[in-house]
N, CA, C and O atoms as a GROMACS GRO file, in nm:
protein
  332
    1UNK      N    1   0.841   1.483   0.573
    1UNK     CA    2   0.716   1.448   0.508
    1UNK      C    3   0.629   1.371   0.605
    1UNK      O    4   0.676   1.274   0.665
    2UNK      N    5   0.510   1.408   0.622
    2UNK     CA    6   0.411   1.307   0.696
    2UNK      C    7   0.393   1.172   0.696
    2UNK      O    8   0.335   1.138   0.592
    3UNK      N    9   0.412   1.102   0.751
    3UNK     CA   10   0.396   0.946   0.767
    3UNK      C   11   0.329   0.862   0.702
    3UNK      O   12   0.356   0.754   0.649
    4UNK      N   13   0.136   0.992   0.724
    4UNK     CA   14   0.036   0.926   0.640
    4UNK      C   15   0.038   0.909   0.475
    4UNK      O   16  -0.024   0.831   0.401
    5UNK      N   17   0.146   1.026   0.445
    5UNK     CA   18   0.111   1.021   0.296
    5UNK      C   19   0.224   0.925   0.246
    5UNK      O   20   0.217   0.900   0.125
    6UNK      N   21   0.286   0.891   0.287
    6UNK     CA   22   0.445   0.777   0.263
    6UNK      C   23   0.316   0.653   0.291
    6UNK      O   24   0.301   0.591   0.186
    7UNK      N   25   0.244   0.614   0.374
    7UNK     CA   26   0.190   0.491   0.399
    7UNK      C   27   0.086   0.466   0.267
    7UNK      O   28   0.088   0.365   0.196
    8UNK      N   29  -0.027   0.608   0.248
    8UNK     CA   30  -0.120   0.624   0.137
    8UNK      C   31  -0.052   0.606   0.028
    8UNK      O   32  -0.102   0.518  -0.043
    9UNK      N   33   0.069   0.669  -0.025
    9UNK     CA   34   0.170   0.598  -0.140
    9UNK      C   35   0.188   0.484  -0.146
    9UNK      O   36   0.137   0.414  -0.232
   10UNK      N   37   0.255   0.448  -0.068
   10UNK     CA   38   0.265   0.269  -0.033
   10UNK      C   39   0.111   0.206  -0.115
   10UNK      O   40   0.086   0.162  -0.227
   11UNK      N   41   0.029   0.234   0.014
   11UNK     CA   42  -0.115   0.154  -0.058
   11UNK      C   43  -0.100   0.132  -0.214
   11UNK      O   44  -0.080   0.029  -0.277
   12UNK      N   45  -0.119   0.275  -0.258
   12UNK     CA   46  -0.196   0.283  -0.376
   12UNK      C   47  -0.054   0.237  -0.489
   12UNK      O   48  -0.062   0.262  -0.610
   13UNK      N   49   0.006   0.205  -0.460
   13UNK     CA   50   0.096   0.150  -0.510
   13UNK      C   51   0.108  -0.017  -0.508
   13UNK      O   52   0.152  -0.076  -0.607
   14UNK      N   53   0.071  -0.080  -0.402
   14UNK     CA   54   0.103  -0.184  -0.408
   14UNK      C   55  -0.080  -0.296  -0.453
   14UNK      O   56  -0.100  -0.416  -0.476
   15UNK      N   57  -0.184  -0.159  -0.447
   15UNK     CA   58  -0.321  -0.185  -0.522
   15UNK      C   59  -0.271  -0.199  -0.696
   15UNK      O   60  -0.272  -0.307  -0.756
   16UNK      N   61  -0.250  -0.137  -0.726
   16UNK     CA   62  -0.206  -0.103  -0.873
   16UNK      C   63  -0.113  -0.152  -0.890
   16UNK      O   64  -0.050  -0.098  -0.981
   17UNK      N   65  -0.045  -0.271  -0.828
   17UNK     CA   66   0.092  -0.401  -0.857
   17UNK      C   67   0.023  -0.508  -0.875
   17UNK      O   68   0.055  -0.591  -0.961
   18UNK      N   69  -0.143  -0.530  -0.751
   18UNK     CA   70  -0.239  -0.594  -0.723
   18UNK      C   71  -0.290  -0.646  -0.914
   18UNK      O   72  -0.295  -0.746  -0.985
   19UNK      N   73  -0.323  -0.482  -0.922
   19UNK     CA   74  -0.459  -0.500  -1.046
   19UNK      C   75  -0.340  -0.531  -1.188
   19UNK      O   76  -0.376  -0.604  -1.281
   20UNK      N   77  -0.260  -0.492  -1.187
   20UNK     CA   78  -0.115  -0.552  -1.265
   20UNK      C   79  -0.129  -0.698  -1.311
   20UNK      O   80  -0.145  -0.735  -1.427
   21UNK      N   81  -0.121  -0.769  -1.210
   21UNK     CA   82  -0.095  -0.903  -1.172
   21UNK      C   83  -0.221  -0.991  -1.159
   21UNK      O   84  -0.244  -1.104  -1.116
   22UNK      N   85  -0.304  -0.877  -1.224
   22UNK     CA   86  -0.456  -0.977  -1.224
   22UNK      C   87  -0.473  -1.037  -1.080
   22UNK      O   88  -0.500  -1.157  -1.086
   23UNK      N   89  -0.467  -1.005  -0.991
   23UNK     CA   90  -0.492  -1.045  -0.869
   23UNK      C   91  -0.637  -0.984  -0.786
   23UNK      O   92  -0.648  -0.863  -0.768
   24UNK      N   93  -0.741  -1.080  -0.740
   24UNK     CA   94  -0.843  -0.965  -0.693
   24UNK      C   95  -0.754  -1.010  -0.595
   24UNK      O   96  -0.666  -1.097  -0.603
   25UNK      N   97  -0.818  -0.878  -0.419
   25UNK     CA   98  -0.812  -0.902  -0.300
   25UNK      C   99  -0.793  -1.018  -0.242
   25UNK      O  100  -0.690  -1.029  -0.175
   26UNK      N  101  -0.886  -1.137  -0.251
   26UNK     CA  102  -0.898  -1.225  -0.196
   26UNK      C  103  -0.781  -1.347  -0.190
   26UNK      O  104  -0.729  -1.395  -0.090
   27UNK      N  105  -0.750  -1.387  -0.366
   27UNK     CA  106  -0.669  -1.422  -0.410
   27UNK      C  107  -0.491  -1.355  -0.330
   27UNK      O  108  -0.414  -1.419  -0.258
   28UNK      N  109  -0.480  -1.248  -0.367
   28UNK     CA  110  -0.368  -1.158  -0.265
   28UNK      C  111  -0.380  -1.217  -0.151
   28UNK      O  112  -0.294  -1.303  -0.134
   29UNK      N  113  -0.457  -1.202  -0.062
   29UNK     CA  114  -0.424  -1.246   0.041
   29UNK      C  115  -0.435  -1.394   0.072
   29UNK      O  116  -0.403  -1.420   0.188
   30UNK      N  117  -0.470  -1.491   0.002
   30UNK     CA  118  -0.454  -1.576   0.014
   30UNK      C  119  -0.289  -1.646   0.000
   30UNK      O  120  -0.238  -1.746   0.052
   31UNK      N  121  -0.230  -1.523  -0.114
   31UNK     CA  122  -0.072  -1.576  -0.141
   31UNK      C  123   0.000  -1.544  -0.014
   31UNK      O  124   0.085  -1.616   0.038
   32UNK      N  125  -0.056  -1.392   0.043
   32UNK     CA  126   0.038  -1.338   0.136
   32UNK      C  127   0.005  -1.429   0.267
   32UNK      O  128   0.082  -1.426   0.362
   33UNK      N  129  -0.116  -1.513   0.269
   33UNK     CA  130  -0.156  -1.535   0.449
   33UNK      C  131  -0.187  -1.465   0.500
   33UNK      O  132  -0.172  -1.484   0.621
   34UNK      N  133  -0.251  -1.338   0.460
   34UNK     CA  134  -0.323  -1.241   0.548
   34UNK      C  135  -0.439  -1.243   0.489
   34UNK      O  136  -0.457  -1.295   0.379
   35UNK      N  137  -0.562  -1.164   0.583
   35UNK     CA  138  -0.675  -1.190   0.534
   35UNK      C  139  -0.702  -1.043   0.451
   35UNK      O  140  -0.626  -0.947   0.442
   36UNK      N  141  -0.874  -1.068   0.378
   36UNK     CA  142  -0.839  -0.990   0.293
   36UNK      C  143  -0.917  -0.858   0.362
   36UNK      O  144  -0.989  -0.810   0.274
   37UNK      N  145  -0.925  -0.809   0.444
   37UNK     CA  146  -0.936  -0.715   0.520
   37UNK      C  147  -0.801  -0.626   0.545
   37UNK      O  148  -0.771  -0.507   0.552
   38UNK      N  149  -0.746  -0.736   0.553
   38UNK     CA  150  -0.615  -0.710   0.548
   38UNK      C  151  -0.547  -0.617   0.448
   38UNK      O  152  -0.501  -0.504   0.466
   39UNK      N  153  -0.550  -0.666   0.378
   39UNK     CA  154  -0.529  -0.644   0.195
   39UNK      C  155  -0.582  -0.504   0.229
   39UNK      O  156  -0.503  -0.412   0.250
   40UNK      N  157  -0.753  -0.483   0.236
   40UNK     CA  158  -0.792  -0.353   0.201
   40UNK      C  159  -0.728  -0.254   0.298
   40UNK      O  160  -0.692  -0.148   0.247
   41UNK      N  161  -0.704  -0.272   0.437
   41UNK     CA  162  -0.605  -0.194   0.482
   41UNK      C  163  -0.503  -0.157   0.464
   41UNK      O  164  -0.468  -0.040   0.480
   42UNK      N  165  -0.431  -0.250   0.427
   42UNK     CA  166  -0.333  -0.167   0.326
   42UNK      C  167  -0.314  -0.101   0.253
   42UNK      O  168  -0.245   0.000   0.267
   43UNK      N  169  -0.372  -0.140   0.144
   43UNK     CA  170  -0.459  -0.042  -0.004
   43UNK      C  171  -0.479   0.096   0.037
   43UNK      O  172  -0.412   0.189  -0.007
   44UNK      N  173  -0.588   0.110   0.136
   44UNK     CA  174  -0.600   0.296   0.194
   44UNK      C  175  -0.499   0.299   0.271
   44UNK      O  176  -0.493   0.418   0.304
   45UNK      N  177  -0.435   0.258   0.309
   45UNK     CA  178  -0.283   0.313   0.387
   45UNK      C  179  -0.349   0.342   0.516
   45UNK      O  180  -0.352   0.458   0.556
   46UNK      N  181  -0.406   0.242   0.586
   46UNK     CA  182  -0.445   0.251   0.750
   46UNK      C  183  -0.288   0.221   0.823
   46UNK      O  184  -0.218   0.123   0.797
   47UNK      N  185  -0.258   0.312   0.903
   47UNK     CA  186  -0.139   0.327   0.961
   47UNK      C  187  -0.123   0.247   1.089
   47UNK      O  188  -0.035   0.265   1.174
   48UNK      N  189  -0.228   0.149   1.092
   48UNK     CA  190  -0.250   0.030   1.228
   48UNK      C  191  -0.187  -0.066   1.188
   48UNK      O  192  -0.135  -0.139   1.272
   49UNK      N  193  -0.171  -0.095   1.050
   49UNK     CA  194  -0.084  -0.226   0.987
   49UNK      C  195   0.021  -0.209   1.010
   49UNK      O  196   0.084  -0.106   0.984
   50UNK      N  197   0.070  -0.326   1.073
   50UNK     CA  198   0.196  -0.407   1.115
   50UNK      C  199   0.284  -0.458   0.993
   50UNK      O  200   0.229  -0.527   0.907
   51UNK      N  201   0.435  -0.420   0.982
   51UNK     CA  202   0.535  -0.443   0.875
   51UNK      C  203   0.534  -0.567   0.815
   51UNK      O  204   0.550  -0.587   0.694
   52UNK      N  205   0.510  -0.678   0.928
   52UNK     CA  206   0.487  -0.814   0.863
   52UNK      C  207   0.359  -0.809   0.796
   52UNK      O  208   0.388  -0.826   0.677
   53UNK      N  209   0.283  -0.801   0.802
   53UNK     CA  210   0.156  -0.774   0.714
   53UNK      C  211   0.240  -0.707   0.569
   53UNK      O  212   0.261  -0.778   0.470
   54UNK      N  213   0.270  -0.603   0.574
   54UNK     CA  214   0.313  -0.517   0.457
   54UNK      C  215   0.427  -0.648   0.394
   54UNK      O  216   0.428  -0.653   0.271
   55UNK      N  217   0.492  -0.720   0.444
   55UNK     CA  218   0.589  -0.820   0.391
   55UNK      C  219   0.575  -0.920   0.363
   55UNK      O  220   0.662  -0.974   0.295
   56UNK      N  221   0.462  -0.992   0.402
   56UNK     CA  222   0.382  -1.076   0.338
   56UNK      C  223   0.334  -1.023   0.216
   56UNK      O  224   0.388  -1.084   0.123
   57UNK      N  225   0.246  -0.928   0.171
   57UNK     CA  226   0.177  -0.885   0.060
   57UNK      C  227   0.273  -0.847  -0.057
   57UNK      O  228   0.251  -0.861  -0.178
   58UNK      N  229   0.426  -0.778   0.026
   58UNK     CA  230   0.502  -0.780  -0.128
   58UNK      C  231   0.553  -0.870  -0.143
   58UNK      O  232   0.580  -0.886  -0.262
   59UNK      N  233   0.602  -0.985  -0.053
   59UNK     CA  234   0.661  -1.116  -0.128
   59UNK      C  235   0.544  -1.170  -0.189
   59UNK      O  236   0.568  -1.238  -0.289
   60UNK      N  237   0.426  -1.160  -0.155
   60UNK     CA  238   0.288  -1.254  -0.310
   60UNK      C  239   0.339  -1.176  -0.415
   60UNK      O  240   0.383  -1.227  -0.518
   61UNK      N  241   0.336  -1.061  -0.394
   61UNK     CA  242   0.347  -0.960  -0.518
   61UNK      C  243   0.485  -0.969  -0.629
   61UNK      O  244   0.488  -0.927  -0.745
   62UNK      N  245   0.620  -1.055  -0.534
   62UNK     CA  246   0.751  -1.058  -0.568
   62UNK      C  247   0.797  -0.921  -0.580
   62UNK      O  248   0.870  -0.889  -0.674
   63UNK      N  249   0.759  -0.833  -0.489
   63UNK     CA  250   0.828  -0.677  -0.476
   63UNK      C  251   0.904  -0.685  -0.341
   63UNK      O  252   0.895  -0.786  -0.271
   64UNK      N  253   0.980  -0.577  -0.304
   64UNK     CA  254   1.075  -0.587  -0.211
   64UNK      C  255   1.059  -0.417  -0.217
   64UNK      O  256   1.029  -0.345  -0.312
   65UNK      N  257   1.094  -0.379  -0.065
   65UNK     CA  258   1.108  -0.217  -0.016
   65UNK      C  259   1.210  -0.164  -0.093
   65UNK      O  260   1.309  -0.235  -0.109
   66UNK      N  261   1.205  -0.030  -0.156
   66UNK     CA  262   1.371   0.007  -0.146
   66UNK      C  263   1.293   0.169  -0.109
   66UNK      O  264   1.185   0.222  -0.137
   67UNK      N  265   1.444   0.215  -0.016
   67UNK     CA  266   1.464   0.347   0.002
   67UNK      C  267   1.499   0.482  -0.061
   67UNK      O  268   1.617   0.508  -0.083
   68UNK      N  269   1.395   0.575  -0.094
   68UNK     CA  270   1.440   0.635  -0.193
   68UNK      C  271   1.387   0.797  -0.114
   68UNK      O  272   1.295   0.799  -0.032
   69UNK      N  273   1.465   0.926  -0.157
   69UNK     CA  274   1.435   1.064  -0.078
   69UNK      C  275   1.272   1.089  -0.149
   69UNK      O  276   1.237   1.061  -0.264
   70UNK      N  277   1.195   1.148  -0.047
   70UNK     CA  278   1.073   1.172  -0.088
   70UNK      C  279   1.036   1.223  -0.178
   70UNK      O  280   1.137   1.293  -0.191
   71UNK      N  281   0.963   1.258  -0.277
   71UNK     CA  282   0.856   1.316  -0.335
   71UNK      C  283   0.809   1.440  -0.322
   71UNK      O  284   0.692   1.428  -0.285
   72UNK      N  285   0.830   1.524  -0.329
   72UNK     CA  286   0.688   1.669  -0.291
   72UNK      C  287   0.565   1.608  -0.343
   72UNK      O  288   0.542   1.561  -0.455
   73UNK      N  289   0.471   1.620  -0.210
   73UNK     CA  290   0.287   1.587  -0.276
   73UNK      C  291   0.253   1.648  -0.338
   73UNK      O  292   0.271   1.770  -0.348
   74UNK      N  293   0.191   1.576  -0.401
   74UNK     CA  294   0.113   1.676  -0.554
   74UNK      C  295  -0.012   1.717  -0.501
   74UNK      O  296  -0.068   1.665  -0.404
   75UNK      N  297  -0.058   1.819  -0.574
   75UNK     CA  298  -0.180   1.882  -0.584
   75UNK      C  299  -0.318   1.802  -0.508
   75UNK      O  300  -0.388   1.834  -0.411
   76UNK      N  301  -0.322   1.690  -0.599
   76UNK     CA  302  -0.466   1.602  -0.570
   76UNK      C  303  -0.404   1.547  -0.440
   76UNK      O  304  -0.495   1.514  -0.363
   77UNK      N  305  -0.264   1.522  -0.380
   77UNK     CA  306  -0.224   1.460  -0.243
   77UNK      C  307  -0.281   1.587  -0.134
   77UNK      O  308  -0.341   1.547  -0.034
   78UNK      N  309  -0.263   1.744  -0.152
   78UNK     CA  310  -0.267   1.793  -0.068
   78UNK      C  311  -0.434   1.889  -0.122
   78UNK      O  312  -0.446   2.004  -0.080
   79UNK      N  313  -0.498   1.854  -0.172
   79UNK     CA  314  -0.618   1.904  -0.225
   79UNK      C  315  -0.708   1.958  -0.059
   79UNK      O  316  -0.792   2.046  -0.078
   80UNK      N  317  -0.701   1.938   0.003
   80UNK     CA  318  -0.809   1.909   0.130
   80UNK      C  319  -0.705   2.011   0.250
   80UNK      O  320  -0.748   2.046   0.360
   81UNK      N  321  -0.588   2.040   0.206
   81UNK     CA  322  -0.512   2.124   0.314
   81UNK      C  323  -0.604   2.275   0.331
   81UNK      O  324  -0.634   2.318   0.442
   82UNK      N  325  -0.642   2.344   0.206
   82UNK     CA  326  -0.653   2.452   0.147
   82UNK      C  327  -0.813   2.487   0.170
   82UNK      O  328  -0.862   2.598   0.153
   83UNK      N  329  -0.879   2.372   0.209
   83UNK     CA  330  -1.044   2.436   0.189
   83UNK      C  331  -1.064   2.496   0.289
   83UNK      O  332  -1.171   2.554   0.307
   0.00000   0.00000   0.00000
C-alpha cells in the first residue's frame, strides 16, 4: 500500500479524535508542544512530519499507535487514479 495514503489515514483520523475532544488546532498543539502549523500538517498527512511530532499529538490526544494489516482504499481514496 502507498505510504501517502497510510499517512492521509493517519491525518484524518487523528483530526476527527481532535473535533471528538472538542479541541480546536491551537489548543492541540498547545497540549502536544508543537505548533499549530504543525497540527495542520498532520491533519492533511504532509509526509515531511517527523514521528516525534506525530507522538506528541497522540499523547495530548491520550491515543497510542497500534499495528494493524491494511485496508483496501475506497473509492473516494482512489477517485483521482481513473480521470
Amino acid at each position: 500500500m502507498d505510504y501517502s495514503l497510510i499517512i492521509s489515514r493517519l491525518g484524518e483520523q487523528l483530526r476527527t479524535r481532535r473535533l471528538h475532544r472538542g479541541l480546536t488546532q491551537v489548543r492541540l498543539a498547545e497540549l502536544a508542544g508543537i505548533t499549530r502549523q504543525k497540527v495542520i500538517a498532520i491533519e492533511k498527512g504532509d509526509p515531511t512530519v517527523g514521528m516525534t511530532a506525530y507522538a506528541r499529538m497522540l499523547g495530548a490526544l491520550d491515543c497510542e499507535f497500534a499495528l494493524m494489516t491494511a485496508a483496501m482504499p475506497t473509492l473516494d481514496e482512489i477517485q483521482g487514479v481513473f480521470d
